[in-house]
KEKEDREN-672893 format. One record per residue (C-alpha): x, z, y; residue in one letter; residue number from 1. Coordinates in steps of 0.05 Angstrom, whole numbers, padded with zeros to 5 digits, m for minus. Each point is the difference from the previous one (the first is absolute). Last residue first. Layout:
BEGIN
+--------+--------+--------+---+-----+
:     c1 :     c3 :     c2 : r :   k :
+--------+--------+--------+---+-----+
:      X :      Z :      Y : a : NUM :
...
+--------+--------+--------+---+-----+
END
This chain:
BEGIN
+--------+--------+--------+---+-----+
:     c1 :     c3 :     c2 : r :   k :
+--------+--------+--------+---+-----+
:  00424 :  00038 :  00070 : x : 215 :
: m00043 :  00035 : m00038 : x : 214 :
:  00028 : m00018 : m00075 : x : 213 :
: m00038 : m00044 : m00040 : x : 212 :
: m00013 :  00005 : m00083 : x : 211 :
:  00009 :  00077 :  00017 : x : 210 :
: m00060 :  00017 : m00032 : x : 209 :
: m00035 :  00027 :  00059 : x : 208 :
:  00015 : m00052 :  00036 : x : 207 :
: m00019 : m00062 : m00049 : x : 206 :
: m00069 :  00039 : m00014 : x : 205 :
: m00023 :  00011 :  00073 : x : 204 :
:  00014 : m00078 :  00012 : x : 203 :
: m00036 : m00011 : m00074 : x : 202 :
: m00054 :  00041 :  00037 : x : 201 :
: m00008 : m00042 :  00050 : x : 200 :
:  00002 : m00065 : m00033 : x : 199 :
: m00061 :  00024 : m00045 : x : 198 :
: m00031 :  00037 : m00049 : x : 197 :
:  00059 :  00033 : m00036 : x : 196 :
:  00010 :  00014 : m00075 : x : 195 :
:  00078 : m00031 :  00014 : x : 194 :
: m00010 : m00044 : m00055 : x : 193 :
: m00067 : m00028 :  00025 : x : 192 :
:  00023 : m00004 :  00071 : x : 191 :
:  00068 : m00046 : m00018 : x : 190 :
: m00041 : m00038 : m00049 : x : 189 :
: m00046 : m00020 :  00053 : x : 188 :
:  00048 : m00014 :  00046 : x : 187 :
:  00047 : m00050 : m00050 : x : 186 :
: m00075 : m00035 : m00007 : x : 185 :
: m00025 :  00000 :  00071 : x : 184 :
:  00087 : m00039 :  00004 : x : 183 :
: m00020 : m00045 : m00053 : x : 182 :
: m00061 : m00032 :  00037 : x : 181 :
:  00031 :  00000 :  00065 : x : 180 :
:  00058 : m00043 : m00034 : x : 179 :
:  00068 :  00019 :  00005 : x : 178 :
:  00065 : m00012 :  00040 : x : 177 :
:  00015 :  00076 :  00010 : x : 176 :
: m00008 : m00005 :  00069 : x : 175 :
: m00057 : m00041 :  00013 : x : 174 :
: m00041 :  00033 : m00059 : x : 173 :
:  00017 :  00064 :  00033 : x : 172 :
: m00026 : m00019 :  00060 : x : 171 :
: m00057 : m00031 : m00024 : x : 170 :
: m00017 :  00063 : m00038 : x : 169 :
:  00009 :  00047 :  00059 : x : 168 :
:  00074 :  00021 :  00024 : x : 167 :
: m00008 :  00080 :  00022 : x : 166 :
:  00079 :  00016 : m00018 : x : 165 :
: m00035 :  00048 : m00058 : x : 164 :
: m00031 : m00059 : m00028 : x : 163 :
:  00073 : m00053 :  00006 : x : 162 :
:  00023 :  00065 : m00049 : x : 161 :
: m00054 : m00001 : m00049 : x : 160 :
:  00003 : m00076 : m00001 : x : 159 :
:  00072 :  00007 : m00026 : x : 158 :
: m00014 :  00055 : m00041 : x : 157 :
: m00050 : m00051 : m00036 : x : 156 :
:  00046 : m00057 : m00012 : x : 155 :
:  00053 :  00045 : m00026 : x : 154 :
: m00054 :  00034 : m00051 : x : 153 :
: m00027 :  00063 :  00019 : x : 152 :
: m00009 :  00071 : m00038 : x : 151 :
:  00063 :  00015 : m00007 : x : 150 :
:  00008 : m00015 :  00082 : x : 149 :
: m00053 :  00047 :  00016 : x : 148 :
:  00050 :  00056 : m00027 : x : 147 :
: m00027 :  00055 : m00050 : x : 146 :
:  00017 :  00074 :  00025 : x : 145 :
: m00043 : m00006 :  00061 : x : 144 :
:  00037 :  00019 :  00063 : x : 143 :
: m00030 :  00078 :  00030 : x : 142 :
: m00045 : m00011 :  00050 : x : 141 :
:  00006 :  00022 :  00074 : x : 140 :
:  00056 : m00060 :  00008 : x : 139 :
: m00040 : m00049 :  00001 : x : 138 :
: m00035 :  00024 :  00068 : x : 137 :
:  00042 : m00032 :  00050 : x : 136 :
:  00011 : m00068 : m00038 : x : 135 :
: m00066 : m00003 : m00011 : x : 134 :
: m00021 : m00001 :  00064 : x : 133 :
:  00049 : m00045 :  00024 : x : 132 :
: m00021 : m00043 : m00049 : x : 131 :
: m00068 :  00003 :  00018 : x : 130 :
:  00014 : m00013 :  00077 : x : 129 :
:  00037 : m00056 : m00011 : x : 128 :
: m00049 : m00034 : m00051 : x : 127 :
: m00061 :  00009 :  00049 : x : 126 :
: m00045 : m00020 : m00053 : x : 125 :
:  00024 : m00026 : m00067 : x : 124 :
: m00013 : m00066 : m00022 : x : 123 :
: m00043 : m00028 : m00056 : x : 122 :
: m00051 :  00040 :  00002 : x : 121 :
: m00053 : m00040 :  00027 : x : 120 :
: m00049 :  00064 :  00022 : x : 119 :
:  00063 :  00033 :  00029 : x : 118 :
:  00026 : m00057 :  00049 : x : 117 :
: m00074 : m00009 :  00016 : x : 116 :
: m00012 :  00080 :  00020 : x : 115 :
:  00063 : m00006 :  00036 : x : 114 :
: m00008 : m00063 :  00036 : x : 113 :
: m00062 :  00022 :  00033 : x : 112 :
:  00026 :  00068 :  00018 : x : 111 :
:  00069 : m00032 :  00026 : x : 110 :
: m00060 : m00048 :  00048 : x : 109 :
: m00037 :  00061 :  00028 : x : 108 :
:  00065 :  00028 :  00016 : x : 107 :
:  00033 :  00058 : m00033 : x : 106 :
:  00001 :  00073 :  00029 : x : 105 :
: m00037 :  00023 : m00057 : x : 104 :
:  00059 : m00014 : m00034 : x : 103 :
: m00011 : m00048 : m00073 : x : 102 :
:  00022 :  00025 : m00064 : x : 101 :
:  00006 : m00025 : m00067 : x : 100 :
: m00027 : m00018 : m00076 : x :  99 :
: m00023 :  00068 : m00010 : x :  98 :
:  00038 :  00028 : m00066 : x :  97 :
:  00003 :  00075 : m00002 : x :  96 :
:  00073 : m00014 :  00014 : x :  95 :
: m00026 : m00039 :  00066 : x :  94 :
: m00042 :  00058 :  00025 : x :  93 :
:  00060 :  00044 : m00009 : x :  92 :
:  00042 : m00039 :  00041 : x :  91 :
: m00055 : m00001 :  00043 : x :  90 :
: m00006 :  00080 : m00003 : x :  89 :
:  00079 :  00002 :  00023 : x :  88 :
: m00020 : m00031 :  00064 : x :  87 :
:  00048 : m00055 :  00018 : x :  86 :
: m00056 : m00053 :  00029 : x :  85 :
: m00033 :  00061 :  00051 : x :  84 :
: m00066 : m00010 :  00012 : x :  83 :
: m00032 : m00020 : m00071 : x :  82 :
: m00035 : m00050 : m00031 : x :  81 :
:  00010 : m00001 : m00082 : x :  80 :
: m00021 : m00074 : m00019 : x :  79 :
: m00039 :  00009 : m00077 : x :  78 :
: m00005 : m00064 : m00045 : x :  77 :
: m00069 :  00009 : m00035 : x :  76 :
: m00012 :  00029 : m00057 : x :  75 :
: m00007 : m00047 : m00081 : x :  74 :
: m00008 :  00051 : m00053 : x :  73 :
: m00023 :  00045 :  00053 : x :  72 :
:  00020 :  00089 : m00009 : x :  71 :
:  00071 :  00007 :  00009 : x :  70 :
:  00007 : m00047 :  00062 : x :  69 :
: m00060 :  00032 :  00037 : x :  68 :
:  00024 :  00061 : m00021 : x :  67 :
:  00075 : m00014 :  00020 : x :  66 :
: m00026 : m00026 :  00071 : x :  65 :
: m00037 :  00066 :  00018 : x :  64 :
:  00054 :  00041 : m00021 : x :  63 :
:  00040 : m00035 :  00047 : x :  62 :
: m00050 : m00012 :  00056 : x :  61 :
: m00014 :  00075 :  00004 : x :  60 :
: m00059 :  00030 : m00034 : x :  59 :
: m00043 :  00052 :  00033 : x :  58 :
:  00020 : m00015 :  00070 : x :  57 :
:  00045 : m00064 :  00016 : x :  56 :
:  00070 : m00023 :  00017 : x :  55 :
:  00023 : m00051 : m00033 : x :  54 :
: m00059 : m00058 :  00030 : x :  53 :
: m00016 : m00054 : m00054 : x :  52 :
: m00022 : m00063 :  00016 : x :  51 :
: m00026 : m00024 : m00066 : x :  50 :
:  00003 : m00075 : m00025 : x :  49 :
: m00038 : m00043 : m00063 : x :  48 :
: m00062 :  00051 :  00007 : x :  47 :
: m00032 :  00025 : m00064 : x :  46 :
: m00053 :  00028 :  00043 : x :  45 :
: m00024 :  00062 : m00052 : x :  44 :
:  00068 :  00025 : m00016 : x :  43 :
:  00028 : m00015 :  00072 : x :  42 :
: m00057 :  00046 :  00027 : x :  41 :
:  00017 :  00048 : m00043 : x :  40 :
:  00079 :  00006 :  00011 : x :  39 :
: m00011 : m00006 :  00073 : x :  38 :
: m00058 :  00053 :  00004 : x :  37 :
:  00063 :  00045 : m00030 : x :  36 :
:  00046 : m00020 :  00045 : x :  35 :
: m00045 :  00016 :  00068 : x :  34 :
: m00030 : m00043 :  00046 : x :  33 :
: m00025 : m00057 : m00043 : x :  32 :
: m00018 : m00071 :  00019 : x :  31 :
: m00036 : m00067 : m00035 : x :  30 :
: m00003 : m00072 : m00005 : x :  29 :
:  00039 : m00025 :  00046 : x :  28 :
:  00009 : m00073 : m00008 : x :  27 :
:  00049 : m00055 :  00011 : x :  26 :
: m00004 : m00075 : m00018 : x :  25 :
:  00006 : m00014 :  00075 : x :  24 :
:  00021 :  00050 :  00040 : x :  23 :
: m00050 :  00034 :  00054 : x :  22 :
: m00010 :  00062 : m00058 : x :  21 :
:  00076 :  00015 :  00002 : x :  20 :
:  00005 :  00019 :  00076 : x :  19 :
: m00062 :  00034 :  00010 : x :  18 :
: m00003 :  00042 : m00073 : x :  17 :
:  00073 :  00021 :  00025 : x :  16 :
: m00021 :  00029 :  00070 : x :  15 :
: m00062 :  00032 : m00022 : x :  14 :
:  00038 :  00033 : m00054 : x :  13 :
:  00054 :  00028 :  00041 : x :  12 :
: m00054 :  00014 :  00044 : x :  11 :
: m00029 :  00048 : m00059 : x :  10 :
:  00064 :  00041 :  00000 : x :   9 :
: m00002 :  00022 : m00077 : x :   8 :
:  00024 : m00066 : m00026 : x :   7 :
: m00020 : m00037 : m00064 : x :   6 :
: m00013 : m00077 :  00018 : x :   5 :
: m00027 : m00039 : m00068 : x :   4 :
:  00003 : m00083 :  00001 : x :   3 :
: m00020 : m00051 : m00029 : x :   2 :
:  00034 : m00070 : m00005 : x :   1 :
+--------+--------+--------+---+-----+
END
């Protein structure tokens, strides 16, 4: 798994780079300090993770993660890392479609799980604190006029919802009584007629539609 840390405190770096390069089947591969060395290193790395800080000079970590995202037929999954977890610029982060966040705070073994939780992609990190997230923020957009539900057949709605409760595939398969296979297959046609990326956004996308209420 490779690896890209962007963060403009360079022993926010140090500290990272020491904590994921002593994991097996882990490697850091390159840094940037600012967004916009971020975006270019990314572009020439092709890394399969990037650690990306919010708050940076230049480019910030939002703008930064839509050009990576806008520009590679195949980016990386992006993890926001931030101070404060209900920061209106993570929020933002997340709508510009990195995968999640992770508090700088966090342990040497969240970090760990995080950046594995992301790469697999079949669960959604720190469900809790995402939907709560969402759930504060949804509200700064205006509803979209189509409904996700037109879009979705029962079966599919159904894992939409058990997605924005945080259940992974096994869990869902576990609830609803269905195969893993067939549940990766109700996901991916939940993503691809939604137009999102991943389970995050399809959180982002259920609020902001109204398809869940906060609460």
């Amino acid at each position: 798994m490779r690896i890209v840390l962007a963060d403009d405190e360079h022993l926010v770096r140090t500290a990272l780079r020491t904590i994921l390069g002593t994991e097996p089947g882990m490697e850091v591969v390159g840094e940037a300090a600012t967004g916009a060395e971020a975006v270019t290193v990314v572009r020439a790395l092709r890394p399969d993770v990037v650690l990306m800080d919010v708050r940076m000079p230049e480019v910030d970590g939002i703008r930064a993660t839509e050009r990576i995202l806008a520009t590679m037929d195949d980016p990386p999954r992006i993890v926001v890392v931030t101070t404060f977890e209900n920061d209106s610029y993570v929020y933002d982060a997340l709508r510009a479609g990195a995968s999640g966040f992770l508090l700088k705070r966090s342990g040497a073994d969240e970090l760990v799980q995080a950046v594995r939780v992301v790469a697999g992609s079949d669960s959604l990190l720190f469900p809790s604190a995402v939907r709560a997230l969402a759930a504060a923020h949804a509200g700064r957009t205006a509803p979209r006029k189509d409904t996700l539900r037109d879009r979705l057949t029962d079966r599919e709605a159904e894992v939409l919802r058990l997605m924005t409760a945080g259940l992974s595939n096994a869990e869902i398969a576990a609830r609803m009584t269905l195969g893993a296979a067939t549940v990766k297959t109700h996901v991916a046609g939940v993503l691809a007629k939604l137009g999102v990326r991943d389970r995050t956004q399809a959180v982002i996308a259920a609020y902001e539609s109204g398809f869940v209420s906060p609460g």
